[in-house]
MARBA-3410 file (N, C-alpha, C, O; in Angstrom, 1 decimal):
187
164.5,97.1,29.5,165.6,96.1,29.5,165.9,95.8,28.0,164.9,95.7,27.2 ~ 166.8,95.6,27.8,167.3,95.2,26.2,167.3,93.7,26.2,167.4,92.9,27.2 ~ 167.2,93.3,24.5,167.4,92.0,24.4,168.2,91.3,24.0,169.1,91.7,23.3 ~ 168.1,90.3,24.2,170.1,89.4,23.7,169.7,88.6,22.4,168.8,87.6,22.5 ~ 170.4,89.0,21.0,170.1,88.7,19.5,170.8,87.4,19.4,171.5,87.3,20.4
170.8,86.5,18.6,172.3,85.7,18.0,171.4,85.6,16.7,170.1,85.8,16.7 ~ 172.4,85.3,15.6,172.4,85.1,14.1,173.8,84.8,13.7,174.8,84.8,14.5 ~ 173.7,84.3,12.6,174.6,83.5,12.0,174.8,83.9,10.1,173.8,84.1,9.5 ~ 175.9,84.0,9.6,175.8,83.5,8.1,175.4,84.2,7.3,175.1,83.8,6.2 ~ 175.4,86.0,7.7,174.4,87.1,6.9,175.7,86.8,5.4,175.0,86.7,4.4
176.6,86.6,5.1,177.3,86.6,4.1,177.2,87.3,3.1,177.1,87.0,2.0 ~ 177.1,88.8,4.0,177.5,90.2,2.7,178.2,90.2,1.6,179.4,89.9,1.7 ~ 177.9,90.4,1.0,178.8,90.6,-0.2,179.5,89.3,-0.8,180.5,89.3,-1.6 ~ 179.0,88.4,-0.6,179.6,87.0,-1.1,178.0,86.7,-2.1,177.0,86.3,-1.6 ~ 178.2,87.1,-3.5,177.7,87.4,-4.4,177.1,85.7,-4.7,175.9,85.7,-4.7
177.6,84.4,-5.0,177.1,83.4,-5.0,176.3,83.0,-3.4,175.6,82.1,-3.3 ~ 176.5,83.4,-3.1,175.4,83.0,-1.4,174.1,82.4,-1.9,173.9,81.2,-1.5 ~ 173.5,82.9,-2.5,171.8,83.1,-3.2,171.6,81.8,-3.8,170.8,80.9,-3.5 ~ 172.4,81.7,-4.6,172.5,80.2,-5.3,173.0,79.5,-4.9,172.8,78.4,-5.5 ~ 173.7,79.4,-3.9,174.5,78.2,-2.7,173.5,77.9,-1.7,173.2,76.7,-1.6
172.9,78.6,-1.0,172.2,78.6,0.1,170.7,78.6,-0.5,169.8,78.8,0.3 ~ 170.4,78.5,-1.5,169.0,78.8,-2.2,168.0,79.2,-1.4,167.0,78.8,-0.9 ~ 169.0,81.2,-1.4,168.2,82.3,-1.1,167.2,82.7,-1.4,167.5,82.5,-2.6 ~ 165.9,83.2,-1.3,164.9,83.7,-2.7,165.3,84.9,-3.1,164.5,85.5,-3.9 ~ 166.5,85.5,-2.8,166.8,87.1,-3.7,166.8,86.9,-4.9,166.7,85.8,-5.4
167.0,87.8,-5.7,167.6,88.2,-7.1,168.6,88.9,-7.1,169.2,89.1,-8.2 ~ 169.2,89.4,-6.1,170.8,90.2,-6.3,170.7,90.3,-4.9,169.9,90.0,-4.1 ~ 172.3,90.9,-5.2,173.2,90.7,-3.5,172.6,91.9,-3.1,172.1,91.9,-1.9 ~ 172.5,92.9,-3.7,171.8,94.4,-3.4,170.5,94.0,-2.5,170.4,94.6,-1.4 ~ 169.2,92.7,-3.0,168.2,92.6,-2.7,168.6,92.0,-0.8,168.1,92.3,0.3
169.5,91.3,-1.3,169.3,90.1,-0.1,170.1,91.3,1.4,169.9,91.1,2.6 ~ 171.0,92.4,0.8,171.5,93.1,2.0,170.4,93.8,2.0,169.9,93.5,3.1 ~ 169.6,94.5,1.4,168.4,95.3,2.0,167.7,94.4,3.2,167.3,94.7,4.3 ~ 167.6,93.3,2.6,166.2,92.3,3.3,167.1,92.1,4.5,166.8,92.5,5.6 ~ 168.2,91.5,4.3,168.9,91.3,5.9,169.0,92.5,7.0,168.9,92.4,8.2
169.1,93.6,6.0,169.2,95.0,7.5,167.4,95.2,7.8,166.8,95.6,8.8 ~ 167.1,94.9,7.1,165.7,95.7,7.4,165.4,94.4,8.7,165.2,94.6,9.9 ~ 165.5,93.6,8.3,164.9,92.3,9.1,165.9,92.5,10.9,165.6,92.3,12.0 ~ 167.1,92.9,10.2,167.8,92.9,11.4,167.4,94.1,12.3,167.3,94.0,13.5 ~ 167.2,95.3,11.7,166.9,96.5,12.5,165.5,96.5,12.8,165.2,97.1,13.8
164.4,96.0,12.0,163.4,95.7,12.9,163.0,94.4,14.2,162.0,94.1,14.8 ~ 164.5,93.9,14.1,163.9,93.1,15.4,165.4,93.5,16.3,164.8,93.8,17.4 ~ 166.2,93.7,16.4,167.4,94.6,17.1,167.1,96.1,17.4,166.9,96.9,16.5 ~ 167.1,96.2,18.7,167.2,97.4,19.2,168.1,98.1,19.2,169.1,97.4,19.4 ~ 168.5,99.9,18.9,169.6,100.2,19.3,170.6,99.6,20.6,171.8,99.2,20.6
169.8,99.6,21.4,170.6,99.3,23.0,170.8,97.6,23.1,171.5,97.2,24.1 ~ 170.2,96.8,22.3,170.4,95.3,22.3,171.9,95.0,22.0,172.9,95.6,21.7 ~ 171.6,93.6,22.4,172.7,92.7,22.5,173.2,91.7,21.0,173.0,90.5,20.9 ~ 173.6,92.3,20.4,173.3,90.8,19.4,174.7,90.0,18.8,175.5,90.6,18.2 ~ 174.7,88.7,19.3,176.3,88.3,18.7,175.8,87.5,17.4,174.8,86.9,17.1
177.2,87.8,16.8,176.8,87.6,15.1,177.5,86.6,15.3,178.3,86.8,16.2 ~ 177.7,85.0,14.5,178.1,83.9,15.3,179.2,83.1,14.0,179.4,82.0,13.8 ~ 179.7,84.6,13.3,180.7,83.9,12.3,180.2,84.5,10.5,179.0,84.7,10.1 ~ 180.8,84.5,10.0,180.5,84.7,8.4,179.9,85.9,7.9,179.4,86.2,6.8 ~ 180.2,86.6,8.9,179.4,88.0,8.6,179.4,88.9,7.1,178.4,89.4,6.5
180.8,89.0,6.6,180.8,89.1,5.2,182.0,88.7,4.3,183.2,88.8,4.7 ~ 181.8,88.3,3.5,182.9,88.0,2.3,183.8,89.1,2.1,183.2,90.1,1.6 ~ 184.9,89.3,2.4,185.8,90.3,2.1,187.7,89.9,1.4,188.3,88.9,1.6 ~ 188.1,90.8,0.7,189.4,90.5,0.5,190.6,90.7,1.2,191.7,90.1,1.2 ~ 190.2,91.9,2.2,191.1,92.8,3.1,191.7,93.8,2.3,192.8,94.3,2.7
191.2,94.3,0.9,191.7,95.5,0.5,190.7,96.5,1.3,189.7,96.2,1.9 ~ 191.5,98.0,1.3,191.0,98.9,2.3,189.7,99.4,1.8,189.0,99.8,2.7 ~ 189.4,99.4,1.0,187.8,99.6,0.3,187.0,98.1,1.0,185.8,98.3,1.0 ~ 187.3,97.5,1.3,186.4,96.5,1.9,186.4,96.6,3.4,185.4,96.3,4.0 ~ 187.2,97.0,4.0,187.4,97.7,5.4,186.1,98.6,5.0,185.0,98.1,4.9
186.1,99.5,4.8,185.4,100.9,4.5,183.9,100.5,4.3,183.1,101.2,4.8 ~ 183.5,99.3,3.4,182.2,98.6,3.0,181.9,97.9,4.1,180.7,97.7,4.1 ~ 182.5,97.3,5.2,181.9,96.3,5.7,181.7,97.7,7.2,180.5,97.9,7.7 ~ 182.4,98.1,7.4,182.5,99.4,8.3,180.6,100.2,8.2,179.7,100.4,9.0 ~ 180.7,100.6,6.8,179.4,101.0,6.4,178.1,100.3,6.7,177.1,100.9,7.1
178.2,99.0,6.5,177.4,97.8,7.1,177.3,97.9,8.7,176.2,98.5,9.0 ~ 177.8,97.7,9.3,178.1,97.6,10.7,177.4,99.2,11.5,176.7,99.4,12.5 ~ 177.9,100.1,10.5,177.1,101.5,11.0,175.2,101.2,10.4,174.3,101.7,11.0 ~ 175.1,100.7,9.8,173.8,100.5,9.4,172.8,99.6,10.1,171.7,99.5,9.8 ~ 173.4,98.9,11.1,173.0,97.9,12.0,172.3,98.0,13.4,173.2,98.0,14.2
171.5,98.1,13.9,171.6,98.2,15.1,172.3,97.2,16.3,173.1,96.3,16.1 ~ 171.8,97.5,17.3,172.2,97.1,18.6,174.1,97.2,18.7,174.8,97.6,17.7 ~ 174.5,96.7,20.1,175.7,96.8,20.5,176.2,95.2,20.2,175.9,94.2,20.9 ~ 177.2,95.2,18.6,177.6,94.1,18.2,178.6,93.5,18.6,179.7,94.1,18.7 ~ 178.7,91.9,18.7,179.5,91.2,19.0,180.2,90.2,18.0,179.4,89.5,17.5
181.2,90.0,17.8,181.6,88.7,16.3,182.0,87.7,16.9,182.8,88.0,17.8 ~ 181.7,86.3,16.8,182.2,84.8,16.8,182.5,85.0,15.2,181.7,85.4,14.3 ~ 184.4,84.7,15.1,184.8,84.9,13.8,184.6,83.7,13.3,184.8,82.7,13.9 ~ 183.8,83.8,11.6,184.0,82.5,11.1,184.9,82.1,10.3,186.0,82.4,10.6 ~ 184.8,81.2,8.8,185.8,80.6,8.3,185.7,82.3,7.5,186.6,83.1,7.4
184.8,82.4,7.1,184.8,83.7,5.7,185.2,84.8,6.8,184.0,85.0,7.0 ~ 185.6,85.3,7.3,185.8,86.6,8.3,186.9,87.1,8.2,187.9,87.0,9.0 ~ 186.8,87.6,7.1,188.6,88.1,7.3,189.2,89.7,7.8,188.2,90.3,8.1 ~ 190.3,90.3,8.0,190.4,91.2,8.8,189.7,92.4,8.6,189.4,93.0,9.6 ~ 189.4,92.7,7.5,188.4,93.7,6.8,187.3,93.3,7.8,186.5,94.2,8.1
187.1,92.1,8.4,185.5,92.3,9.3,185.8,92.3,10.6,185.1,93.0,11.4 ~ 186.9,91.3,11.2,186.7,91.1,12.7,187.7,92.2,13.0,188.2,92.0,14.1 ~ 188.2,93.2,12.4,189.2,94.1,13.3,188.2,95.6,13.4,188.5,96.5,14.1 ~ 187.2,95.3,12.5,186.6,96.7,12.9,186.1,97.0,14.6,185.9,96.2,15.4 ~ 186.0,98.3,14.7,186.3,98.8,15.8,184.3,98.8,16.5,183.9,98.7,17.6
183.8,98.8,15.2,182.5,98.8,15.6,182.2,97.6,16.0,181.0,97.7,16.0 ~ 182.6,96.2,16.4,182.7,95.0,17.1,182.9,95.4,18.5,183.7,96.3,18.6 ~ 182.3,95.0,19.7,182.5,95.3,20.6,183.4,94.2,21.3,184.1,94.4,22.3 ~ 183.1,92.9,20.5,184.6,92.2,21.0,184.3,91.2,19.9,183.2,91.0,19.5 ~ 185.6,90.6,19.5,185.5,89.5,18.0,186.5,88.4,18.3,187.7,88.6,18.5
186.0,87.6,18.2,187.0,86.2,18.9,186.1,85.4,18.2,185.1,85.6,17.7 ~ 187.4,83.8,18.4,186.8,82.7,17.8,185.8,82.1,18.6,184.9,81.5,17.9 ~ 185.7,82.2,19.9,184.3,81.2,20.8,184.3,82.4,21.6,185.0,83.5,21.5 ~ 183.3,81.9,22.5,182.9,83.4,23.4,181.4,81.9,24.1,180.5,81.1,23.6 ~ 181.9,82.3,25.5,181.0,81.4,26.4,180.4,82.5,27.5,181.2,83.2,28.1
179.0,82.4,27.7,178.2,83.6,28.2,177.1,82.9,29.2,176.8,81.7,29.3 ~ 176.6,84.3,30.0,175.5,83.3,30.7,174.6,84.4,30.8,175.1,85.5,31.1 ~ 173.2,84.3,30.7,172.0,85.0,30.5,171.3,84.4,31.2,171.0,83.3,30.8 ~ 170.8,84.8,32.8,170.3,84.6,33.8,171.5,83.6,34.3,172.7,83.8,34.6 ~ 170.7,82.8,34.4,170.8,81.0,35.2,172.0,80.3,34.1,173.0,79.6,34.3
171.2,80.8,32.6,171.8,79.8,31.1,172.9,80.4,30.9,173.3,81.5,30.8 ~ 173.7,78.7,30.7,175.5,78.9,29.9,175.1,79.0,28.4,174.1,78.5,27.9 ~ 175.7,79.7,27.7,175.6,79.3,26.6,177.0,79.5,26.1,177.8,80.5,26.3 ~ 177.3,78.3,25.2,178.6,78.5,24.4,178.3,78.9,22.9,177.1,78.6,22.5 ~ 179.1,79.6,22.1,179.2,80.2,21.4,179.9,80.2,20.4,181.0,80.9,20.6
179.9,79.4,19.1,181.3,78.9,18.1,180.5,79.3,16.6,179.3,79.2,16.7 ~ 180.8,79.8,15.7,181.0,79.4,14.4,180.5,78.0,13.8,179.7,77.7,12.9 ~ 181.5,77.4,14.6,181.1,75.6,14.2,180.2,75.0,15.1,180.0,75.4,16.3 ~ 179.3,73.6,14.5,178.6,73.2,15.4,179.6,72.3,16.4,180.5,71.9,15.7 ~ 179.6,71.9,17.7,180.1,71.1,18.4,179.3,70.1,19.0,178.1,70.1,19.3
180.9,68.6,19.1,179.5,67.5,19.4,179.3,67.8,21.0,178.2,67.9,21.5 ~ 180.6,67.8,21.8,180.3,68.1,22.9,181.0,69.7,23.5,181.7,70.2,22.6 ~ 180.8,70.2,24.5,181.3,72.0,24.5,180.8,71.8,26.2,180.2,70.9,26.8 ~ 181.6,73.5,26.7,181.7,72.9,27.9,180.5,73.1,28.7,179.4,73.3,28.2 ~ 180.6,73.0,29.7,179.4,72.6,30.7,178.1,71.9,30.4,176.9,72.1,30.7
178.9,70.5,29.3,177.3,70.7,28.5,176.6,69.7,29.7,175.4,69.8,29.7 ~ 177.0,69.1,30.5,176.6,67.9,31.3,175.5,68.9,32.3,174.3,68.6,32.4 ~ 176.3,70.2,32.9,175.5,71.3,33.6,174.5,71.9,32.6,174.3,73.1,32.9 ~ 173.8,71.4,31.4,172.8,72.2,30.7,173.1,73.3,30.0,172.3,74.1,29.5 ~ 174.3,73.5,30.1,174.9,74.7,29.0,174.4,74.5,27.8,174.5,73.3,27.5
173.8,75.2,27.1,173.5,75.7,25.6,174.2,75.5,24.1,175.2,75.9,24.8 ~ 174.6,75.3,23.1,176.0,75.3,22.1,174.7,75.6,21.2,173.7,75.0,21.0 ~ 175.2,77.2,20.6,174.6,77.8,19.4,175.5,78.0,18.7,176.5,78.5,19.3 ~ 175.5,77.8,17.1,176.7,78.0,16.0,176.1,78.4,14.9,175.0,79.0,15.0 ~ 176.6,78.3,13.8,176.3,78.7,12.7,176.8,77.7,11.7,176.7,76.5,11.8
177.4,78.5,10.3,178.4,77.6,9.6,177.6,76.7,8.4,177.8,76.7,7.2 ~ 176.6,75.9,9.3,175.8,75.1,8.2,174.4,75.1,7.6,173.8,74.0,7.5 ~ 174.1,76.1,7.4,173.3,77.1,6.8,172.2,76.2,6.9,171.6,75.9,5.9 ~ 171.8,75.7,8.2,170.9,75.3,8.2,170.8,73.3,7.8,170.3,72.4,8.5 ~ 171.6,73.1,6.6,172.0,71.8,6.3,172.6,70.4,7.2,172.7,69.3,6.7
172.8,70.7,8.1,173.4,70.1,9.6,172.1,69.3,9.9,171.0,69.9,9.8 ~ 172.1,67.9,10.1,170.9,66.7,10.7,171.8,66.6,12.0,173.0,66.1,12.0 ~ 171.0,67.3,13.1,171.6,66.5,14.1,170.6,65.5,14.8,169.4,65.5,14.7 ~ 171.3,64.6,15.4,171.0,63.7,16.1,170.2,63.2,16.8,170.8,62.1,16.9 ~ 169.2,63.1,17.6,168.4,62.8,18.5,168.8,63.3,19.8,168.0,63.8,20.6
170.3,63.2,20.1,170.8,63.4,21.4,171.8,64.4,21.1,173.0,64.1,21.2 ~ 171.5,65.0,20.8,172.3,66.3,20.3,172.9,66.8,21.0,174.1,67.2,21.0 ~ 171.5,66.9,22.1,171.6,68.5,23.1,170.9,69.0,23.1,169.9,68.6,22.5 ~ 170.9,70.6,23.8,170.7,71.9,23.5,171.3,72.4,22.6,172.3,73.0,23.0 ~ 171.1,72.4,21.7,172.1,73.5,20.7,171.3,73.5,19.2,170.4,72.7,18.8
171.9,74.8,18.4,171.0,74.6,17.7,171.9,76.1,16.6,172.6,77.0,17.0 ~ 171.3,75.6,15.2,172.4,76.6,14.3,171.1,77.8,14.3,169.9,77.6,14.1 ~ 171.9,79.1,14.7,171.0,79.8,14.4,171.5,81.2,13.3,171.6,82.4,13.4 ~ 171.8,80.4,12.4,172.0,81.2,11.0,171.2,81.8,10.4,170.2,81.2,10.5 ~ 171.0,83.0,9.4,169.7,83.5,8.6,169.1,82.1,7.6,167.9,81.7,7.6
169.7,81.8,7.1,169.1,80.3,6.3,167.8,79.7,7.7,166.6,79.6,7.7 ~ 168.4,79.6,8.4,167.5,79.1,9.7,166.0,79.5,10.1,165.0,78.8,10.3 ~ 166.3,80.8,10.2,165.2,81.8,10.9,164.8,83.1,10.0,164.7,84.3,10.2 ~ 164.5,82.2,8.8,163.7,83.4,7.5,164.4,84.8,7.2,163.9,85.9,6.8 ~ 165.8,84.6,7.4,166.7,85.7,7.3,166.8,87.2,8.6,167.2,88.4,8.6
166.3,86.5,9.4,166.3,87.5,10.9,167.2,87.1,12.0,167.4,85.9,11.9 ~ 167.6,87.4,12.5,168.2,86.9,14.3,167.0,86.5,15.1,165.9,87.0,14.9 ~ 167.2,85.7,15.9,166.7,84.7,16.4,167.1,85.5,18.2,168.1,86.1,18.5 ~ 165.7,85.4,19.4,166.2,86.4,20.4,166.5,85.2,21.5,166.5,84.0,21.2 ~ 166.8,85.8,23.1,167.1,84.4,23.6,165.8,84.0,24.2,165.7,82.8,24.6
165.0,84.6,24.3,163.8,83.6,24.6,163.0,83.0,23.4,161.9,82.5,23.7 ~ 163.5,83.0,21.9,163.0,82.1,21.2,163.7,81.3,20.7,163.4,80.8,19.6 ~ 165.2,80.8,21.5,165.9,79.9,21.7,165.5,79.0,23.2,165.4,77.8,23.2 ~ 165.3,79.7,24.1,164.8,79.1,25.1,163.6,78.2,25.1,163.5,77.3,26.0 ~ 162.6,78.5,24.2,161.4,77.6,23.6,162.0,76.3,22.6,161.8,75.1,22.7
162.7,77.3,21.6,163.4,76.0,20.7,164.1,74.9,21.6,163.9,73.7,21.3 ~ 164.9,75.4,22.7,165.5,74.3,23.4,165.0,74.1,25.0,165.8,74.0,25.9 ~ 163.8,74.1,24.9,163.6,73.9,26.1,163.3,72.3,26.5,163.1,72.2,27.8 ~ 163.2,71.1,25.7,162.8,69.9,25.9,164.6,69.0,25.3,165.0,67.9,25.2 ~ 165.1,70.0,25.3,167.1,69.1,24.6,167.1,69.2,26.1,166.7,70.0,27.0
167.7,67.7,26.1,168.6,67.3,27.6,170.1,66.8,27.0,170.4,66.1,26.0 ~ 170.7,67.6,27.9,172.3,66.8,27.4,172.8,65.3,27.6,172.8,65.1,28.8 ~ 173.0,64.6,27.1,173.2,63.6,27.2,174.3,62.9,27.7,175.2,63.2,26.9 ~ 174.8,62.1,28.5,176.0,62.0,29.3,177.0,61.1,28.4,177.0,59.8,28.3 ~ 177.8,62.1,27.9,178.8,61.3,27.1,179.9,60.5,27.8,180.3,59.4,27.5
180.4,61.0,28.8,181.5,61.1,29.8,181.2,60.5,31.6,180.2,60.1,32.1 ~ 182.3,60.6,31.9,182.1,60.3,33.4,181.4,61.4,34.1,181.1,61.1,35.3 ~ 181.2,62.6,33.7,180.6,63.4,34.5,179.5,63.4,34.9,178.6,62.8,34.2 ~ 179.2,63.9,36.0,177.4,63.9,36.8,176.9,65.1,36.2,177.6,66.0,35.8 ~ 175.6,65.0,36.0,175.3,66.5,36.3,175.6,67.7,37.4,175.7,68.9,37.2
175.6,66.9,38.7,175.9,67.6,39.9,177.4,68.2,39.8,177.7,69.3,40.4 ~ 178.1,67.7,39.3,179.6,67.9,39.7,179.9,69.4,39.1,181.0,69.9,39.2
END
């Protein structure tokens, strides 16, 4: 059986990353080695992994098509894109995405999970225990006590690797959603 990936925020080729996100690389060269290696040894060819926004810095000249293309062949598992703010057509039109949209809401067994780029305060079925995993804030995001389930699962986050769904299901196994609204849980 294959496993279901999420990650967030690999930010290829966006050459200040390192010093914004206070990476431990020394060059963009170092920090894409460390990201594929980390990603192909925990992604299967046959896995599932949705990338959840920011995948790489690009301009949309056709040489950057061609570079990020190269990336994407270097990758394992069968990839999915939540587009983020930095995503530009050079990343989400490649063909090696198996689908690239701004949200994307899924269910793995029993679990909803929603799926954004950004964090959200509330998303849907959250009253029914639905999940909200994002990206975007590299980790820097204080959420709240009553957050939820949800949780940024960007490389800043999880030592530069994807994160699988049963070590989301640990991470959020004690978040209860909290009733913002008139809804029941039952309903």
């Amino acid at each position: 059986m294959s496993d279901i990936w999420f990650t967030a925020d690999t930010h290829f080729f966006h050459k200040n990353i390192c010093e914004y996100s206070g990476r431990p690389f020394n060059s963009l060269d170092e920090m894409h080695e460390a990201l594929f290696y980390d990603w192909n040894l925990c992604v299967k060819p046959g896995d599932l992994i949705y990338h959840l926004g920011d995948f790489a810095m690009t301009q949309n000249k056709k040489e950057d098509a061609e570079k990020v293309d190269q990336l994407l062949k270097r990758l394992h598992g069968n990839k999915q894109l939540i587009i983020g703010n930095h995503d530009r057509e050079a990343v989400y039109k490649n063909a090696r995405w198996s689908y690239a949209n701004h949200y994307k809401s899924i269910k793995v067994g029993n679990q909803k999970i929603v799926l954004s780029h950004y964090c959200h305060r509330v998303w849907h079925h959250m009253h029914k225990g639905a999940w909200h995993l994002f990206g975007h804030s590299h980790g820097n995001l204080i959420l709240p006590e009553d957050a939820g389930p949800c949780m940024d699962v960007g490389v800043d986050c999880h030592n530069f690797r994807p994160i699988n769904f049963e070590e989301v299901k640990l991470l959020l196994k004690d978040k209860v959603s909290p009733n913002l609204d008139h809804h029941r849980r039952d309903e």
